[in-house]
gemmi code that builds the backbone of each chain (N, CA, C; Angstrom):
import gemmi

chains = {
    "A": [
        ("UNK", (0.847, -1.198, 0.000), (0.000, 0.000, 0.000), (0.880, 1.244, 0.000)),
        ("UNK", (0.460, 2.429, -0.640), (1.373, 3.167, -0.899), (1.066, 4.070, 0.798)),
        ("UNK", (1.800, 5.521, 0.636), (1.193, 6.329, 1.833), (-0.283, 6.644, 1.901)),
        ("UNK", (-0.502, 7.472, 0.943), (-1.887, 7.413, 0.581), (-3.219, 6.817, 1.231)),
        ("UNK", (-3.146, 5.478, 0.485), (-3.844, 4.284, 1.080), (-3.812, 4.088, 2.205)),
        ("UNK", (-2.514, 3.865, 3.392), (-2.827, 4.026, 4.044), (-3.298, 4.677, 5.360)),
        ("UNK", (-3.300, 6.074, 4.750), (-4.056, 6.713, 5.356), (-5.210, 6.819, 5.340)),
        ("UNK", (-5.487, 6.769, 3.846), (-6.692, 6.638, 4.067), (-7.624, 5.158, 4.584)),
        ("UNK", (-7.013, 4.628, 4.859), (-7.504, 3.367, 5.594), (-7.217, 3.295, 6.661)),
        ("UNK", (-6.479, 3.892, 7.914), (-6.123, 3.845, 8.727), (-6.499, 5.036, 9.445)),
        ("UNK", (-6.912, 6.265, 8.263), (-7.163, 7.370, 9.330), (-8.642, 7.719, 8.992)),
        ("UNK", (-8.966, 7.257, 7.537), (-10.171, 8.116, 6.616), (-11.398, 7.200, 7.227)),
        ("UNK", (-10.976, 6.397, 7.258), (-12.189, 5.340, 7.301), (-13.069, 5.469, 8.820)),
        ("UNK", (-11.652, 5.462, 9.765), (-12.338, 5.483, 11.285), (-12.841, 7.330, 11.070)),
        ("UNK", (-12.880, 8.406, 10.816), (-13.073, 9.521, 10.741), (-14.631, 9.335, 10.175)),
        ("UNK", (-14.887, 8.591, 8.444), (-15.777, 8.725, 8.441), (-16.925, 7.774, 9.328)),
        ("UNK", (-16.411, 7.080, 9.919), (-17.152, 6.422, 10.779), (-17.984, 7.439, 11.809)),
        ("UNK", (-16.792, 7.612, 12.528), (-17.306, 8.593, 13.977), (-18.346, 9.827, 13.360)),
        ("UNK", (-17.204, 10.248, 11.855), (-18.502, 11.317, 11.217), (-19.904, 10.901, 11.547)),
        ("UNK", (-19.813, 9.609, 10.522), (-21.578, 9.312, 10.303), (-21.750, 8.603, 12.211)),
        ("UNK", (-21.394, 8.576, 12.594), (-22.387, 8.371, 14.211), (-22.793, 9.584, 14.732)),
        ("UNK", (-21.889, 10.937, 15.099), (-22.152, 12.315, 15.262), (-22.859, 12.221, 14.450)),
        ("UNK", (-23.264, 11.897, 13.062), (-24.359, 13.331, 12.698), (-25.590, 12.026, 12.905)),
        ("UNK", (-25.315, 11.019, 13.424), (-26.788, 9.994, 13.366), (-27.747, 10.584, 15.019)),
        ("UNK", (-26.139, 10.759, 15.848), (-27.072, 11.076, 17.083), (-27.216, 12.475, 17.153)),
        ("UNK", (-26.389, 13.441, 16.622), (-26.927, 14.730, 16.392), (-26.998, 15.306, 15.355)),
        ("UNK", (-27.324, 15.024, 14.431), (-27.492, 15.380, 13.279), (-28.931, 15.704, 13.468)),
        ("UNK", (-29.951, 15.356, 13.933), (-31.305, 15.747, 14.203), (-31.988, 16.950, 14.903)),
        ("UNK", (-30.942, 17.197, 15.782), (-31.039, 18.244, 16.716), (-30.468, 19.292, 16.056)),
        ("UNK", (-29.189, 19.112, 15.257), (-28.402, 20.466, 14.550), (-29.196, 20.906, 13.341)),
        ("UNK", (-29.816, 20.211, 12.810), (-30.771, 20.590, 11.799), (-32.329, 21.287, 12.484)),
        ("UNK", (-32.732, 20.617, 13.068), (-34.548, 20.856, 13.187), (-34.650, 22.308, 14.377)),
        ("UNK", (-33.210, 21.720, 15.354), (-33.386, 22.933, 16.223), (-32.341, 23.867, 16.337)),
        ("UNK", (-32.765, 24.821, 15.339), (-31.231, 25.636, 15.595), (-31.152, 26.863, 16.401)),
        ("UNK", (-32.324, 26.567, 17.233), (-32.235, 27.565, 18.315), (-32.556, 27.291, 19.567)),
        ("UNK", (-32.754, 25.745, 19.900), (-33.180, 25.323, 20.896), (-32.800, 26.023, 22.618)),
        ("UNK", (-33.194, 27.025, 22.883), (-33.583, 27.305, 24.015), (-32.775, 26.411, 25.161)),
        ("UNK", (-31.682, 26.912, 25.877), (-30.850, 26.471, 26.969), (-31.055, 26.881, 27.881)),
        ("UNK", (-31.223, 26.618, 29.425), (-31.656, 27.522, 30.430), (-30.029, 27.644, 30.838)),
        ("UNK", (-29.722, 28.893, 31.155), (-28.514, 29.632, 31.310), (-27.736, 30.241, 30.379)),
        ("UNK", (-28.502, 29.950, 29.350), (-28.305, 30.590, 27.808), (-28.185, 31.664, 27.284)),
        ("UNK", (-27.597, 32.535, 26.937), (-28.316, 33.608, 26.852), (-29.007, 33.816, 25.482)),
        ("UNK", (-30.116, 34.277, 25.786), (-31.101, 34.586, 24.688), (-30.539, 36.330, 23.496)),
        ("UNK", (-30.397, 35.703, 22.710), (-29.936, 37.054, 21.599), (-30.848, 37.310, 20.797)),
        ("UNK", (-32.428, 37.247, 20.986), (-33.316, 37.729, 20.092), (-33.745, 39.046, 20.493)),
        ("UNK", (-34.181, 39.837, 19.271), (-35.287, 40.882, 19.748), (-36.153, 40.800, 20.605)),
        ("UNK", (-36.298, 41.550, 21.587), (-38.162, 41.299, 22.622), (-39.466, 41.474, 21.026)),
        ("UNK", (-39.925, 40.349, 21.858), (-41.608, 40.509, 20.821), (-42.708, 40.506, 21.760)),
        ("UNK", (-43.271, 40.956, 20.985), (-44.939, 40.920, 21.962), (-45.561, 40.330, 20.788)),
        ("UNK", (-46.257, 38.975, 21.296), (-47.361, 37.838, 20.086), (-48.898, 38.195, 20.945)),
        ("UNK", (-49.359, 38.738, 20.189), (-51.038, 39.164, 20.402), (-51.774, 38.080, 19.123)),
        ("UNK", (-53.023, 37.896, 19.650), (-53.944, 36.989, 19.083), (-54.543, 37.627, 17.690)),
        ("UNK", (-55.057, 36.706, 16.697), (-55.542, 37.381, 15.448), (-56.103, 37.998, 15.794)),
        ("UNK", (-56.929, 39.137, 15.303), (-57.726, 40.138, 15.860), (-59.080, 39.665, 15.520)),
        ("UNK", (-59.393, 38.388, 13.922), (-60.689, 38.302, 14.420), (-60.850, 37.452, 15.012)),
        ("UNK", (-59.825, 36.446, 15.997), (-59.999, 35.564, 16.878), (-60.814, 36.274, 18.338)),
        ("UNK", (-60.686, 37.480, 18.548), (-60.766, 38.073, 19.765), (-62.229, 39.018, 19.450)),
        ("UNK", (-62.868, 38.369, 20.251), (-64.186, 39.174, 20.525), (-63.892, 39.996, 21.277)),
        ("UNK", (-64.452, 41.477, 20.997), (-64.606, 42.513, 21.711), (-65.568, 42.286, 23.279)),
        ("UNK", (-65.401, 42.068, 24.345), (-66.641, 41.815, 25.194), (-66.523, 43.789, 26.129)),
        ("UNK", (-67.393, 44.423, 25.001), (-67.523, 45.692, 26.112), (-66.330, 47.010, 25.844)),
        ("UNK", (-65.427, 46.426, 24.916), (-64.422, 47.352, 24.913), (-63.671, 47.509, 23.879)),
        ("UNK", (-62.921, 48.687, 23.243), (-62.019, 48.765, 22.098), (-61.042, 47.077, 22.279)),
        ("UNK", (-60.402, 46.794, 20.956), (-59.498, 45.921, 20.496), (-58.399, 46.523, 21.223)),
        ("UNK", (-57.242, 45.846, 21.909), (-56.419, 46.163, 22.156), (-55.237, 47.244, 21.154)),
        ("UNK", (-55.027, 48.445, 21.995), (-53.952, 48.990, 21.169), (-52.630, 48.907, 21.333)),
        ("UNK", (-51.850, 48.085, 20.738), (-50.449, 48.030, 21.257), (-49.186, 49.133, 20.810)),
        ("UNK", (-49.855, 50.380, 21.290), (-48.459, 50.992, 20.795), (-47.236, 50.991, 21.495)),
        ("UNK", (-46.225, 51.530, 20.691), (-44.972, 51.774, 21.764), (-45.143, 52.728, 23.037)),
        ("UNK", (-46.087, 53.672, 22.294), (-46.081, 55.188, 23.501), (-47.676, 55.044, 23.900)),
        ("UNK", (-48.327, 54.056, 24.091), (-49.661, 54.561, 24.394), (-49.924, 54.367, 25.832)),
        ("UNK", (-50.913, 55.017, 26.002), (-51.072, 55.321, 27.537), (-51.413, 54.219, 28.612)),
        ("UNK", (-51.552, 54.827, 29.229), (-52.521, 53.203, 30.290), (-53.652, 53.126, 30.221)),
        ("UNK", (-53.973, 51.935, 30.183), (-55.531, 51.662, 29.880), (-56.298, 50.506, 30.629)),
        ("UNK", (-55.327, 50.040, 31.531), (-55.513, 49.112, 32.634), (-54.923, 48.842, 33.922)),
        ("UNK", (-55.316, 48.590, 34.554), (-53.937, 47.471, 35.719), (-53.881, 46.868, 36.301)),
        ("UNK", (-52.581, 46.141, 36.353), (-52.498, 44.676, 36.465), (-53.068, 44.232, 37.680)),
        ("UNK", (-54.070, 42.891, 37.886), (-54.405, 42.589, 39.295), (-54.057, 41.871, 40.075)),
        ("UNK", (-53.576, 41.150, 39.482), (-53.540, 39.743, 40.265), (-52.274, 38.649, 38.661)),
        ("UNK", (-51.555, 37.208, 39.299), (-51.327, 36.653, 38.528), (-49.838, 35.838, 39.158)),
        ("UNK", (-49.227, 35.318, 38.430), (-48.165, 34.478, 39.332), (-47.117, 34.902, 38.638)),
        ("UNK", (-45.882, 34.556, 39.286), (-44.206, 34.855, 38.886), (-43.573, 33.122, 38.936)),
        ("UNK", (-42.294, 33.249, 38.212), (-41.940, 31.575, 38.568), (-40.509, 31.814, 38.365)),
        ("UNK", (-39.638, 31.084, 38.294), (-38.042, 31.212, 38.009), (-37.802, 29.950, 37.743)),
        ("UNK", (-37.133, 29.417, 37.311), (-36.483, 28.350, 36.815), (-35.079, 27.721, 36.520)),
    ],
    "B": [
        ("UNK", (-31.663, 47.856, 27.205), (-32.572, 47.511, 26.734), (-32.906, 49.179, 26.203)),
        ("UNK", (-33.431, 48.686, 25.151), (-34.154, 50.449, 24.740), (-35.689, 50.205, 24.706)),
        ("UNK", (-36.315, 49.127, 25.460), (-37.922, 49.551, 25.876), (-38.579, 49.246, 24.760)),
        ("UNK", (-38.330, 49.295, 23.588), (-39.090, 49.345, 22.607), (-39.419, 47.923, 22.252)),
        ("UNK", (-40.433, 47.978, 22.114), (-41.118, 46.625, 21.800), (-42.286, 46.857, 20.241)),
        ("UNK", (-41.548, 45.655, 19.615), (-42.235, 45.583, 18.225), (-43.787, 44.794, 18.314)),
        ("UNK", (-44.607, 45.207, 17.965), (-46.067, 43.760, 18.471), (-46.208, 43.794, 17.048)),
        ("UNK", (-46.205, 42.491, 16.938), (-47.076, 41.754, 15.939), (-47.697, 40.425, 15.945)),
        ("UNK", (-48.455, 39.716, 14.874), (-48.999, 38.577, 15.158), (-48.075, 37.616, 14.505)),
        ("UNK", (-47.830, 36.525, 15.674), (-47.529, 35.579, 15.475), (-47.602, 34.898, 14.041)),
        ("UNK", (-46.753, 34.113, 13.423), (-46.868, 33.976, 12.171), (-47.288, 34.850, 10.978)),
        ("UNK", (-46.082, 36.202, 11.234), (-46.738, 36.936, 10.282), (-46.013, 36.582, 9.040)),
        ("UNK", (-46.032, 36.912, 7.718), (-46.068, 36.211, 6.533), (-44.304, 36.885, 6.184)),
        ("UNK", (-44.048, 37.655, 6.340), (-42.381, 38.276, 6.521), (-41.670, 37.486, 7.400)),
        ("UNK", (-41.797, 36.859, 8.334), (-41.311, 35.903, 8.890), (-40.341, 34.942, 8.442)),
        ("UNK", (-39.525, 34.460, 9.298), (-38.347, 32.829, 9.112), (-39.520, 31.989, 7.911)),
        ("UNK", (-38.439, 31.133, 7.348), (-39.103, 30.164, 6.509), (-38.211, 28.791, 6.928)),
        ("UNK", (-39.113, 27.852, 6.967), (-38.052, 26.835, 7.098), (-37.937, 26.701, 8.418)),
        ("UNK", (-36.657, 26.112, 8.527), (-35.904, 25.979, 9.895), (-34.774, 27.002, 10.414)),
        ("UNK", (-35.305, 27.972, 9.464), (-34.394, 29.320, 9.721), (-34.905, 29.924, 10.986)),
        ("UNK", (-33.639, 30.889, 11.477), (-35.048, 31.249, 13.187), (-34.738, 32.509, 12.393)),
        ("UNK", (-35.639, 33.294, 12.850), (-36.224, 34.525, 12.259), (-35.575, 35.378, 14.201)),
        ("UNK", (-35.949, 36.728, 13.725), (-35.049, 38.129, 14.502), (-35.269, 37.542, 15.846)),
        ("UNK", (-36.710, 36.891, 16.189), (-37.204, 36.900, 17.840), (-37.042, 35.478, 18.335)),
        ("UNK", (-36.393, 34.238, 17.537), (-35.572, 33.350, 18.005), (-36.579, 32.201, 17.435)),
        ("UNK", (-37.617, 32.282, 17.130), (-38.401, 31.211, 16.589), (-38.378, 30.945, 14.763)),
        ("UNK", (-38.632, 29.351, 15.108), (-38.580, 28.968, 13.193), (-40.132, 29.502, 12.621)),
        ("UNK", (-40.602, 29.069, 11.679), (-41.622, 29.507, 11.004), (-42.583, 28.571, 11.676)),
        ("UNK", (-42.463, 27.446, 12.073), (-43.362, 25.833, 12.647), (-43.331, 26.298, 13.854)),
        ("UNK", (-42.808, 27.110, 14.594), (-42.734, 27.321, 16.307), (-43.958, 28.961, 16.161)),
        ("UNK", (-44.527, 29.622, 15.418), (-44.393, 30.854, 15.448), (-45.863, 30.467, 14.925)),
        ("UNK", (-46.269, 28.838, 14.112), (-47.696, 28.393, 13.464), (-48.183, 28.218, 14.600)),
        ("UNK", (-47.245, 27.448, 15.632), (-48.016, 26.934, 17.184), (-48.370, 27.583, 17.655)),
        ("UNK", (-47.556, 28.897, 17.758), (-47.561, 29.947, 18.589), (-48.978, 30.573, 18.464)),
        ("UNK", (-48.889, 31.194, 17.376), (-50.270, 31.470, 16.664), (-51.460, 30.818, 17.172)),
        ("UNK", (-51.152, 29.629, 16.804), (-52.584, 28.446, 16.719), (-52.535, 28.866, 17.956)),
        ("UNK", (-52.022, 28.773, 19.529), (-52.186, 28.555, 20.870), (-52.608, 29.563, 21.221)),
        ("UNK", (-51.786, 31.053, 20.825), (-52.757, 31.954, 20.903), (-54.123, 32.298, 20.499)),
        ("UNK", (-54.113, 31.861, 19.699), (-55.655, 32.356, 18.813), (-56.972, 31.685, 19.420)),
        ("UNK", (-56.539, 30.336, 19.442), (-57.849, 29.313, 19.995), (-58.096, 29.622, 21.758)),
        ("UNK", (-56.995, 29.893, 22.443), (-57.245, 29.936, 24.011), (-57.845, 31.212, 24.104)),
        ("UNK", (-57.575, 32.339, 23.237), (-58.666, 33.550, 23.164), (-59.359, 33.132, 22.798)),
        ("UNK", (-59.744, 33.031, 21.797), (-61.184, 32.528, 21.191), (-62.172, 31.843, 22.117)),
        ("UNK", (-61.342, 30.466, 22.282), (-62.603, 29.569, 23.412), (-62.910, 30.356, 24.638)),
        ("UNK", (-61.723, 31.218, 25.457), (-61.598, 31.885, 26.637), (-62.790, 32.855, 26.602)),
        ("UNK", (-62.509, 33.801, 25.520), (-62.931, 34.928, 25.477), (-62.169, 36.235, 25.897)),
        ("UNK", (-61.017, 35.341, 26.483), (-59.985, 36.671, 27.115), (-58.835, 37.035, 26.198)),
        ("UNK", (-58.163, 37.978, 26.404), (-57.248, 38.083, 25.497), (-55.872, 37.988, 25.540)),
        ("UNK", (-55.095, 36.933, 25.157), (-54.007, 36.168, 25.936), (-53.020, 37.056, 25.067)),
        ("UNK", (-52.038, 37.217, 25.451), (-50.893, 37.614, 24.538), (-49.616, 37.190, 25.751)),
        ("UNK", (-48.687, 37.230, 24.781), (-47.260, 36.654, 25.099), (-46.225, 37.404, 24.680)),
        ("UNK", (-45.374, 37.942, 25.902), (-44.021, 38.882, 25.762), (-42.888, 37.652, 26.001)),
        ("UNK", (-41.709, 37.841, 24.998), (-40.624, 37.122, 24.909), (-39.193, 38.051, 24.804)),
        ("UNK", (-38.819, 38.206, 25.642), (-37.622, 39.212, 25.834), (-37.416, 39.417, 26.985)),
        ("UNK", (-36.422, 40.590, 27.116), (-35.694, 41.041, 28.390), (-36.632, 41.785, 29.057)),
        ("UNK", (-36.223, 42.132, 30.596), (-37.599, 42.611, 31.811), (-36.679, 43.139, 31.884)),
        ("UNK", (-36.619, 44.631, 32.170), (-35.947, 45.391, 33.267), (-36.269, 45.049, 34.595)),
        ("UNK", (-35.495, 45.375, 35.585), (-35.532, 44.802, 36.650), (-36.350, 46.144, 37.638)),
        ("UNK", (-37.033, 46.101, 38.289), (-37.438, 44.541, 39.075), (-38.549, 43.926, 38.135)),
        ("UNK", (-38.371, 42.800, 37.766), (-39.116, 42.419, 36.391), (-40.872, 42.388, 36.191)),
        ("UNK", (-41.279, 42.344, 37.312), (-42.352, 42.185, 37.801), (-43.129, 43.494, 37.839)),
        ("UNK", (-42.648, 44.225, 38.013), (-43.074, 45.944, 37.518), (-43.033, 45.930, 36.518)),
        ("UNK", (-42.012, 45.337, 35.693), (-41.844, 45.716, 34.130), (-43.122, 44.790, 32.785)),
        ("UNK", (-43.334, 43.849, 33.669), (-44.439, 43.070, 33.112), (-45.927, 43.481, 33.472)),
        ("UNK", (-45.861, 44.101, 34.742), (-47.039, 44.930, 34.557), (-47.221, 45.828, 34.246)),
        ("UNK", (-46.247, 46.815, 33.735), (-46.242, 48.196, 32.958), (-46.136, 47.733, 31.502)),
        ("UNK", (-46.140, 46.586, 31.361), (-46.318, 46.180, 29.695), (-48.036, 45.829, 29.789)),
        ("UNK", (-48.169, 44.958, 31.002), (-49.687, 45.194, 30.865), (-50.398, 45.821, 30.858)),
        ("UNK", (-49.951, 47.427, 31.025), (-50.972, 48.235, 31.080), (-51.306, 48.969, 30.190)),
        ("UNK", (-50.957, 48.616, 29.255), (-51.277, 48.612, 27.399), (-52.317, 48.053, 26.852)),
        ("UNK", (-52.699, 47.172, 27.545), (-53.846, 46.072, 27.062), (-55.152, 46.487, 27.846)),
        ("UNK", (-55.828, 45.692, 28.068), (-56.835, 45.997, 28.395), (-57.569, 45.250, 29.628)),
        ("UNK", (-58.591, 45.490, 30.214), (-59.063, 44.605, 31.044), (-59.122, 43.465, 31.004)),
        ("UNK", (-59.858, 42.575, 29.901), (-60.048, 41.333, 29.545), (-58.622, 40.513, 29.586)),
        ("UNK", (-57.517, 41.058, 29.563), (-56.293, 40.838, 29.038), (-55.704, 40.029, 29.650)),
        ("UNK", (-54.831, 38.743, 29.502), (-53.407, 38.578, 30.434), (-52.784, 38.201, 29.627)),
        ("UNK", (-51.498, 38.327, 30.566), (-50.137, 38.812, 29.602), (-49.240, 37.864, 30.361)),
        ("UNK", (-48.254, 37.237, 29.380), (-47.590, 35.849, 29.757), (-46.249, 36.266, 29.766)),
        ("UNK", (-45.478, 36.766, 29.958), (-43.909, 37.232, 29.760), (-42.661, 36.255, 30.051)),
        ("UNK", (-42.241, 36.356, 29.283), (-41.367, 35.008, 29.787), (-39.963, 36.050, 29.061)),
        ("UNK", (-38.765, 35.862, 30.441), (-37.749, 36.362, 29.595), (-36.584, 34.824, 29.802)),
        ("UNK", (-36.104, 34.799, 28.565), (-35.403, 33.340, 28.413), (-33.523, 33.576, 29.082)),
        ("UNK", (-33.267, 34.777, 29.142), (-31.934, 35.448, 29.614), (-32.294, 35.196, 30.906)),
        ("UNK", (-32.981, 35.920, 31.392), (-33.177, 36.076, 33.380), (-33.769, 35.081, 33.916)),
        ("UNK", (-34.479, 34.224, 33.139), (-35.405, 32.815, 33.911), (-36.123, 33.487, 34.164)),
        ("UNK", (-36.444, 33.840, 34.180), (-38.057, 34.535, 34.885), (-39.076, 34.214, 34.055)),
        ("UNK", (-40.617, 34.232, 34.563), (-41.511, 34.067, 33.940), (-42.518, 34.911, 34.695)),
        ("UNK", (-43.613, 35.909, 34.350), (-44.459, 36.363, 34.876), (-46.124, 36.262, 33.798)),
        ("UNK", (-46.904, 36.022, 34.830), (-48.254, 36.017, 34.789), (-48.732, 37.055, 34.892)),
        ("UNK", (-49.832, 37.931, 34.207), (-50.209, 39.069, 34.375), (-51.764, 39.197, 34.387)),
        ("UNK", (-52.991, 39.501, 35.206), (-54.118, 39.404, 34.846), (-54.534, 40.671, 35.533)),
        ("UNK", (-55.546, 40.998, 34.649), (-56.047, 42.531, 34.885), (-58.029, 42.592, 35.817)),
        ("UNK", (-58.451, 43.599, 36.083), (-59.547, 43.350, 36.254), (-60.435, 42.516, 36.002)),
        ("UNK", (-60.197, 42.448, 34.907), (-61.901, 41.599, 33.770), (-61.489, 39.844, 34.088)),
        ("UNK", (-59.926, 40.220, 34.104), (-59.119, 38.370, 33.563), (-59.360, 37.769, 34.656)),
        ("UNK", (-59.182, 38.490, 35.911), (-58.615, 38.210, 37.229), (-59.756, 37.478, 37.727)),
        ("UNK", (-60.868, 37.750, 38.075), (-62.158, 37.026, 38.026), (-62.580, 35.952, 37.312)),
        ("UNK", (-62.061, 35.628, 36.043), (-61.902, 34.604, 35.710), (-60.591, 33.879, 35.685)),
        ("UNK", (-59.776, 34.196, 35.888), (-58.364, 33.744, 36.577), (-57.674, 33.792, 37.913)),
        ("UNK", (-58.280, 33.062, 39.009), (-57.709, 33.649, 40.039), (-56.257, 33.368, 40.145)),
        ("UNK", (-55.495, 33.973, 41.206), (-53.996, 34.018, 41.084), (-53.659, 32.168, 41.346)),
        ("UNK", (-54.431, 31.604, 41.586), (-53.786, 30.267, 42.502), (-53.776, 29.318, 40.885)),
        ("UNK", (-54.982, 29.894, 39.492), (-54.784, 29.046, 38.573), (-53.304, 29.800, 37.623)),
        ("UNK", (-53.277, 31.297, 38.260), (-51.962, 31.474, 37.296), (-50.583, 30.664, 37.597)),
        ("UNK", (-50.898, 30.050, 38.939), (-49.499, 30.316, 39.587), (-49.297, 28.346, 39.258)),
        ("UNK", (-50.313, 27.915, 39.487), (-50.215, 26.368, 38.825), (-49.866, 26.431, 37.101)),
        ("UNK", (-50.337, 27.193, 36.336), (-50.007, 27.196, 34.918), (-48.483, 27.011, 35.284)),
        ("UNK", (-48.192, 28.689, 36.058), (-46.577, 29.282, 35.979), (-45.563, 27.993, 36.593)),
        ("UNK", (-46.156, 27.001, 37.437), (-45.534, 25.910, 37.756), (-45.191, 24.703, 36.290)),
        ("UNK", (-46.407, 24.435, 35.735), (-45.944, 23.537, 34.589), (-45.325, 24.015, 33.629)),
        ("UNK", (-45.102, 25.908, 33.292), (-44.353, 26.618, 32.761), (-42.701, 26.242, 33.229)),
        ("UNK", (-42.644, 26.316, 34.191), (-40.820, 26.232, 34.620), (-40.643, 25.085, 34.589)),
        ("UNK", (-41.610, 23.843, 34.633), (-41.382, 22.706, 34.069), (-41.010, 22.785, 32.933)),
        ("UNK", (-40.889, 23.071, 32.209), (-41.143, 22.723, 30.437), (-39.896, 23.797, 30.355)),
        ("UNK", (-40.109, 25.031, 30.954), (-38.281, 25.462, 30.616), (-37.691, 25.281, 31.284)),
        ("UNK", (-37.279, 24.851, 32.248), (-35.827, 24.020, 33.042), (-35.551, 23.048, 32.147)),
        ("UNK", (-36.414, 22.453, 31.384), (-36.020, 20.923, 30.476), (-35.369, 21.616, 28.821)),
        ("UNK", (-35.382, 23.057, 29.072), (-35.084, 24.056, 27.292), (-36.116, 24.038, 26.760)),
        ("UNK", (-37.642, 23.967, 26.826), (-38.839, 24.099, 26.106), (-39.442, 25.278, 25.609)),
        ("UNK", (-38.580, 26.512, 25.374), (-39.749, 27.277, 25.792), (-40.586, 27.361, 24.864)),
        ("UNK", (-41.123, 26.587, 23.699), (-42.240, 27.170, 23.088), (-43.318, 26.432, 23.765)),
        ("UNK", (-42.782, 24.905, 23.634), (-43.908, 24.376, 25.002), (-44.447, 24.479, 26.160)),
        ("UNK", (-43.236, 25.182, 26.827), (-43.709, 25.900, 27.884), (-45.241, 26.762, 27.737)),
        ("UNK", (-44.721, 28.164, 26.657), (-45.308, 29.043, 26.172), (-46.977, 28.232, 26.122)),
        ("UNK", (-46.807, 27.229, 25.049), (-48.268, 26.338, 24.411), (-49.181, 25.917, 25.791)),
        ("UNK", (-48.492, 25.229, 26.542), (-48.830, 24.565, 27.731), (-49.477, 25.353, 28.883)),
        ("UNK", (-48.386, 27.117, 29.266), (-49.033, 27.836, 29.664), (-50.328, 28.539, 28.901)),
        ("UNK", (-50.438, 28.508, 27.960), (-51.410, 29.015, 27.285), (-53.165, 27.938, 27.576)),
        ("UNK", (-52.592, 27.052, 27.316), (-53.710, 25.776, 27.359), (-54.599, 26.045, 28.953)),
        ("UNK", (-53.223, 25.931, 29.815), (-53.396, 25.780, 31.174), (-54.172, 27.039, 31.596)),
        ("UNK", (-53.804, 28.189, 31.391), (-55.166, 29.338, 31.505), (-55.706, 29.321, 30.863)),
        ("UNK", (-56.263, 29.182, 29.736), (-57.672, 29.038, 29.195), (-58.535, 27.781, 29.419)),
        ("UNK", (-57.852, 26.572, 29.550), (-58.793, 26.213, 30.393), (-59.480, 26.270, 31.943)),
        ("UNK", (-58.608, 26.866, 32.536), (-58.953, 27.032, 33.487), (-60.132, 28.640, 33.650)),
        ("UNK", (-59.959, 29.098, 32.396), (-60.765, 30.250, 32.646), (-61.845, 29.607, 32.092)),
        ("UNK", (-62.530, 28.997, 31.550), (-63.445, 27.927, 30.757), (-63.952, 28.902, 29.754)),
        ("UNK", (-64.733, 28.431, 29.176), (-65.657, 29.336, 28.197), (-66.846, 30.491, 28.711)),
        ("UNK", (-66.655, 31.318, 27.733), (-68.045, 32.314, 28.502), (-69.401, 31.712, 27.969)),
    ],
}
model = gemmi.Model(1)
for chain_id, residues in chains.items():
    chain = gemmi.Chain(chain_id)
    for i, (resn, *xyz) in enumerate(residues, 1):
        res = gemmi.Residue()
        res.name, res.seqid = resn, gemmi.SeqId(i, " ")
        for name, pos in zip(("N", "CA", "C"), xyz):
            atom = gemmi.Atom()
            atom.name, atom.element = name, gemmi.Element(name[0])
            atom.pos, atom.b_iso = gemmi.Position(*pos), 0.0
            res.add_atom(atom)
        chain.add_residue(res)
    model.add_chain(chain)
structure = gemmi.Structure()
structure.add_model(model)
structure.setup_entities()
């Protein structure tokens, strides 16, 4: 066998091995979740606020919610729980 | 933090495609759930659920109720910041009566379940489920 060969038989072969096991046991996770959420993580997204379709939401008694940046108060808060994790 | 907060609806059509995550950390399939969970737990509820995902100024708990006070009576507001661990429940006059604090605070329990394990959209879904049913239908 020349050098070549055996490297590549001696080094290529076990490489692509271990390759294809890494991507069998994570290859699923590096693809589907590429943002999967770590607790101690730090989070690098924009803040969002997700409000409901608007014609999902019946009016009961009152304007549709207005979400501006600068708008005033129009409620307050009563009651509700906190948690940490 | 510069305070400013963008609102829009969940799965809006400018959005990630794919398994790409889009600006606010979700793929396009996390943002359909999102949607769907929001939409139906208002709907059946009658209340109006919405969900903050970002940073709280501190003390965070002020800062989630000065976001609630944008909304409206009927309203509660789910905040979850994924940096600080924190999670806050928010219910206003109208909600609060149909939410008392003891069903927010059981949601907010199967909530830190689901993110201590890295869940948070399930978290998010799960808390969502968990107050609207508990507020039942009008």
């Amino acid at each position: 066998m020349t050098v070549v060969q055996t490297v590549l038989v001696f080094a290529g072969i076990p490489a692509a091995i271990v390759a294809a096991l890494t991507f069998a046991v994570y290859g699923k996770s590096m693809l589907h979740q590429p943002n999967r959420y770590r607790p101690g993580r730090p989070w690098n997204y924009a803040p969002a606020w997700f409000v409901p379709h608007p014609d999902a939401v019946v009016p009961t008694g009152g304007a549709r919610p207005q979400l501006d940046a600068g708008s005033t108060t129009t409620t307050t808060a009563v009651g509700g729980a906190s948690g940490e994790w | 933090m510069s305070g400013e907060v963008r609102v829009q609806h969940a799965g809006t059509q400018h959005g990630p495609v794919g398994h790409d995550v889009g600006e606010n950390g979700f793929t396009a399939r996390q943002l359909t759930r999102l949607d769907e969970a929001l939409t139906l737990s208002s709907r059946e509820s009658g209340l109006i659920f919405s969900v903050y995902v970002g940073e709280l100024r501190a003390p965070t708990r002020a800062h989630a109720e000065a976001l609630f006070e944008r909304l409206s009576d009927d309203s509660v507001l789910v905040a979850v910041s994924p940096a600080q661990r924190v999670l806050h429940i928010v219910t206003g006059p109208g909600s609060s009566r149909r939410l008392p604090n003891r069903a927010c605070a059981l949601a907010a329990l199967a909530m830190r379940a689901s993110l201590s394990n890295g869940d948070l959209l399930g978290a998010i879904v799960t808390g969502l489920r968990m107050l609207a049913d508990s507020a039942g239908t009008l």
